[in-house]
Phi, psi and omega in degrees: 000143178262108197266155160246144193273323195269032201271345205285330207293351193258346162276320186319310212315316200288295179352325207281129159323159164256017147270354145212084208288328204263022187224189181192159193233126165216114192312128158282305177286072143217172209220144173257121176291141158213171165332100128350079175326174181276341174276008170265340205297158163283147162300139181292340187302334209281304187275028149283170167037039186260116162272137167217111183270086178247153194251151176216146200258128138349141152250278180283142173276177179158136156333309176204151195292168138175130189270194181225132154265167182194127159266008194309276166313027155251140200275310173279153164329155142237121185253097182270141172260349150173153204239113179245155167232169177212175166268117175311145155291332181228199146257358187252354207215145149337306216275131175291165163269099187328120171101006199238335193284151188234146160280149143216172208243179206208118209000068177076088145202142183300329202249167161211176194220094195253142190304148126003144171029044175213171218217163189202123156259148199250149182312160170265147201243186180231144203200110176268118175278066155008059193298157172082010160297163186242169191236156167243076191292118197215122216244146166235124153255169177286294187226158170285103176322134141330332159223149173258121181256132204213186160206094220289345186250049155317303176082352157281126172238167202239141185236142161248154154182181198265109149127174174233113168312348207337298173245040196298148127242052184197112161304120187273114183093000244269150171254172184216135194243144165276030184267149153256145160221160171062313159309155193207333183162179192221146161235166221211102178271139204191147174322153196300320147179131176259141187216188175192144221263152156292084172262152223226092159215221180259195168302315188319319182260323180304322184123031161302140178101295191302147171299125213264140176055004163270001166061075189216000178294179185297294184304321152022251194287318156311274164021279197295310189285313151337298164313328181289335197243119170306290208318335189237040179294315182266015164257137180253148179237121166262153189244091166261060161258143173250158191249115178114309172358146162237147184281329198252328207232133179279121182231287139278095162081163237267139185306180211244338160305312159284322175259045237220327197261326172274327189280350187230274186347295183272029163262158176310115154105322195303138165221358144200157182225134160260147212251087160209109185213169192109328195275138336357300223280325202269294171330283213295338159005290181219034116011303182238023170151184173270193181210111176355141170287347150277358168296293165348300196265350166273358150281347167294293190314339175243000164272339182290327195283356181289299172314293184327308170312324198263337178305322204273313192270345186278340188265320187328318164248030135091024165286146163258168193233133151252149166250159174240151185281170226241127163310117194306160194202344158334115180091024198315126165295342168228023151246342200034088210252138125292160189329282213315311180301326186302310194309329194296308182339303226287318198300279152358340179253352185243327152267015147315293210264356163228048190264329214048024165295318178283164142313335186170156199224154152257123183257064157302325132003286211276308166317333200265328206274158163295108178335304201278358219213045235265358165298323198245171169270126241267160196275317162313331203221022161272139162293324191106027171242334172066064101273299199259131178303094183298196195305295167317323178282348196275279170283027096339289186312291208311334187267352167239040143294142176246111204300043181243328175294320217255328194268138194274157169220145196290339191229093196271359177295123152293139158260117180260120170280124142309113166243140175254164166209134176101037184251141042262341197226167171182141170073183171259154174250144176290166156300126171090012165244192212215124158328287146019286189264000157271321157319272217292333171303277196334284180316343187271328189282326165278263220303293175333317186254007173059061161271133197268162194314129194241149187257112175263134186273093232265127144257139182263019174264029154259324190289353179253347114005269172215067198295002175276309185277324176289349184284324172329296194312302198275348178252318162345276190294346149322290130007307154287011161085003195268139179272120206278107176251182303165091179214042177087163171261316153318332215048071195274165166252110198305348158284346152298331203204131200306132206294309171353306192303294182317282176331270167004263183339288221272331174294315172287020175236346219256295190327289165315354183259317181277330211281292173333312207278306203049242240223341176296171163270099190267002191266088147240179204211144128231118214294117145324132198026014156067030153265146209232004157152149179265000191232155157309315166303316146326252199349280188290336176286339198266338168266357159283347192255334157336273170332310189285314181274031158089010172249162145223180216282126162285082196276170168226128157267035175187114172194158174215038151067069188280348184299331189320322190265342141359308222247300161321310170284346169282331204283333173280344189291328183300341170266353191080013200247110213286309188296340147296290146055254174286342151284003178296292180302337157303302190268011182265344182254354173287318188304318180304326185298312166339266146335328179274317196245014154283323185297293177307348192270325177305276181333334218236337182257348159305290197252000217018069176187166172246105177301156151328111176269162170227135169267105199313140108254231181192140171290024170297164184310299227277315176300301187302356197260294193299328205275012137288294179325318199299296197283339144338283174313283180324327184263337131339328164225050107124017184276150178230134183288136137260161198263170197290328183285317156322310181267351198257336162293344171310125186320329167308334191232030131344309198256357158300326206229325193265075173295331159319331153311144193294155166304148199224199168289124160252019179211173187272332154324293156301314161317298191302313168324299168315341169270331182062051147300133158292160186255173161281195179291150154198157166271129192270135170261303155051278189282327162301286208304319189281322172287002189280161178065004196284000000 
């Protein structure tokens, strides 16, 4: 779902002290702490009498500072005696930039001294901060803590030496670790609004895999992009991933459930966050041999119940959460995963994308897999461990975020019509069901989700057909308050066939349409294979003869050729064969997921908004099967249902419903064309679909 994350910041404001009314503190900056193992750890000797200078990069820019220090895994006091920041000459280099270092203070005092397990903010100083800028945080300690609390996956590197350097601008003799310690973040006074997104994960958001000082990770790079579009300028990204991490279990750092209220709850600013974590939890399972298949299935059950905790404490403090799916991970060199892990994945990753729990979902899953492989990764965009993504694998990920998530709108719910088409009947039935009984699943299915009255688009040559049960069909869906349109009586094709014929054709449908309707509005027209003439002269002749009879155009913006599975799924069901099936049902609800963010994604690059979609579908078996899951999905990613005169009021379809109008685009494809957009990427199932059951 494309959610907006940011609607809340117009409630913060009043919350805000009234010494800083006209400001707000929003992290730019952080790293999530933990123990320092002992092979990341500093020698202590190294932190007696120790300056340690480390760089760290901006998401948001801003005028004045405050760094956040942290002792949280030290058992003892820890005594910094001052703390400086400066502008790096690089991300890459020791050395300060002349002129740039600031001292700062700790309720006015140079040194501070933080308590055993506790974090410390520092007053705030004025500093001019970038976005996408590096900061050069550079500390004198006294002695060395009995522990170190750190972030040992930094990709930065950090210099130590004896003596105090503070404001050196070149540390002398300095050794140099790719680690951070005792830092935890930088916030930013920042506009009224500004917020910031939260990535919440495993290695996969730390950066394994990613160019050590080069800031190339996902959130990066998601960064970056934010930065590029005014409309998402005041959002920031912290990056709380741990390498190793876990959902259930303490491994690298504190499982993701215990450390979920400091890393996320107690950062500056955050109003939403994303969630990708589990495959740890899911590798170590069986790591170290296989396991019962109910072992299995009670780690999917507690990792979904994991998921649940941080969605239930994250709306508790008015975040919205997006989840993101779990990366293929077949052929890991160090989980090595079998069917049944892969398996957990997917079942987990399916309830991401239809639990409708989240607010809205990011499919890296789908981005990350090998079409022909979809267990494994795609080989352009692995590091080559087949877990972790390389740098090309980073940005991917970070380049299929959709700022469409990030931007406020006064009404952010997308709007949907549902349209059927091809009613009383379409496709073939499995054995031993009923026209019957596919109408009617529909309808139970529309009525469940309270979908307000949907227009099935009617040919009437079933009724000269087969007139007892299809006229049933056709007063069923009457009956059921749903509304009747116009869709040829054949369902001829107009490109085919000479327009005299086609009027004929659509004219020989009206009678059976006013009689089903009585006095309701049946004049919507929907174009049969949604051809609309192969000549110009077709075209204007066939919306003049519209036009004189009083309809208009039943358009479509949205669809993912849901009639494909119809036809595959009667032949398995005729075999028993479950296990297609369900790969029927996987990809039928991934293509809809699909489809939802090429559409939306069209719109927003057109219009930047999401005009009203009306949605194809069809009265297939396979569709009445699907259509509880289906509208799930939709409401799941933030859609509000509507009737076809609603979404149709959008301006976009103006020369659709005003035929008096010059003709315009009625479908979004075309507009991009008309623009000479590329359209997006999609998967054809088509050739998969087709071989099943054969």
């Amino acid at each position: 779902m494309l959610f907006v994350c940011l609607l809340l910041l117009a409630n913060v404001a009043h919350h805000v002290h009234a010494s800083d009314a006209a400001t707000r503190w929003v992290g730019s900056w952080a790293a999530s702490q933990q123990l320092v193992e002992p092979g990341n750890a500093l020698d202590p000797a190294e932190l007696r009498d120790a300056t340690l200078r480390q760089i760290v990069h901006l998401s948001l820019g801003g005028n004045r500072i405050r760094l956040r220090l942290s002792n949280r895994f030290g058992a003892m006091p820890l005594s910094v005696t001052a703390v400086h920041i400066a502008q790096p000459v690089s991300p890459a280099s020791g050395k300060i930039v002349p002129g740039t270092d600031q001292a700062l203070t700790f309720s006015g005092s140079p040194q501070v001294t933080i308590p055993a397990h506790a974090d410390y903010i520092s007053d705030p100083v004025t500093f001019a901060a970038n976005a996408l800028s590096d900061v050069a945080i550079t500390l004198h300690i006294e002695g060395p803590p009995n522990e170190q609390t750190g972030h040992p996956g930094s990709r930065s590197t950090s210099y130590v030496t004896h003596g105090d350097f503070v404001s050196a601008l070149e540390l002398p003799q300095a050794k140099t670790v790719d680690h951070w310690y005792f830092v935890s973040g930088i916030d930013v006074a920042a506009g009224p609004e500004s917020a910031a997104i939260a990535a919440f994960g495993d290695s996969i958001t730390d950066g394994h895999g990613a160019t050590t000082n080069a800031n190339n990770r996902w959130p990066d790079i998601l960064a970056q992009r934010l930065q590029s579009q005014p409309s998402t300028r005041d959002i920031a990204v912290l990056n709380h991933g741990i390498s190793g991490n876990r959902l259930l279990t303490d491994e690298l750092g504190p499982n993701a459930l215990s450390r979920f209220d400091h890393d996320v709850i107690a950062q500056a600013g955050v109003r939403c966050l994303i969630v990708l974590e589990g495959i740890n939890d899911i590798g170590m399972l069986t790591r170290n041999g296989d396991v019962s298949g109910a072992e299995h299935q009670e780690l999917v059950r507690r990792i979904i119940g994991a998921y649940e905790q941080i969605i239930t404490r994250a709306h508790t403090h008015e975040l919205k959460v997006i989840g993101a799916t779990m990366l293929p991970f077949v052929g890991s060199d160090f989980y090595h995963p079998g069917p049944a892990s892969e398996a957990d994945r997917q079942a987990v990753n399916e309830w991401i994308r239809t639990s409708g729990r989240f607010d809205a979902v990011i499919d890296f899953d789908k981005i990350m897999r090998d079409p022909q492989h979809s267990e494994r990764m795609l080989p352009a965009l692995d590091s080559g461990d087949h877990l972790h993504p390389s740098p090309a694998g980073y940005a991917a990920m970070a380049q299929s975020v959709p700022l469409l998530l990030f931007t406020s709108s006064a009404d952010p719910s997308p709007k949907i019509a549902l349209t059927f088409d091809d009613l009383p009947a379409h496709g073939p039935l499995p054995p031993g069901e009923t026209r019957m009984e596919v109408i009617s699943k529909i309808i139970a299915a529309l009525r469940d989700a309270h979908v307000p009255p949907t227009y099935g688009f009617m040919n009437g040559l079933r009724l000269e057909e087969q007139p007892a049960d299809a006229a049933v069909l056709l007063q069923t869906w009457r009956s059921a308050g749903n509304p009747l349109g116009n869709h040829s009586w054949s369902h001829m094709n107009l490109n085919q066939h000479p327009l005299d014929d086609f009027e004929q054709d659509v004219v020989r449908n009206e009678s059976e349409l006013a009689s089903a309707m009585k006095d309701e509005d049946w004049y919507w027209f929907r174009y049969p294979f949604l051809a609309e003439g192969d000549t110009a002269a077709k075209k204007d002749g066939f919306r003049a003869f519209l036009r004189e009879r009083g309809y208009k155009i039943a358009a479509v913006t949205m669809s993912f050729a849901d009639y494909l599975w119809n036809e595959p799924y009667a032949r398995c069901a005729a075999k028993g064969d479950e296990a297609s099936i369900t790969t029927l049902k996987n990809s039928y609800l991934a293509a809809a997921d699909e489809s939802i963010e090429q559409y939306r994604s069209m719109s927003h690059s057109l219009y930047q908004r999401d005009i009203a979609y009306v949605l194809l579908m069809h009265v297939g078996a396979f569709d009445a099967e699907m259509l509880p899951r289906l509208l799930q999905l939709y409401r799941a990613r933030g859609f509000q249902f509507v009737t076809l005169p609603e979404a149709e009021s959008d301006e976009f379809y103006r020369s659709a419903t005003d035929l008096g109008l010059p003709p315009g685009t009625e479908t979004l494809e075309d507009a991009m064309r008309a623009r000479q957009l590329l359209l997006p990427p999609h998967t054809d199932f088509s050739a998969k679909l087709d071989s099943l059951c054969r």
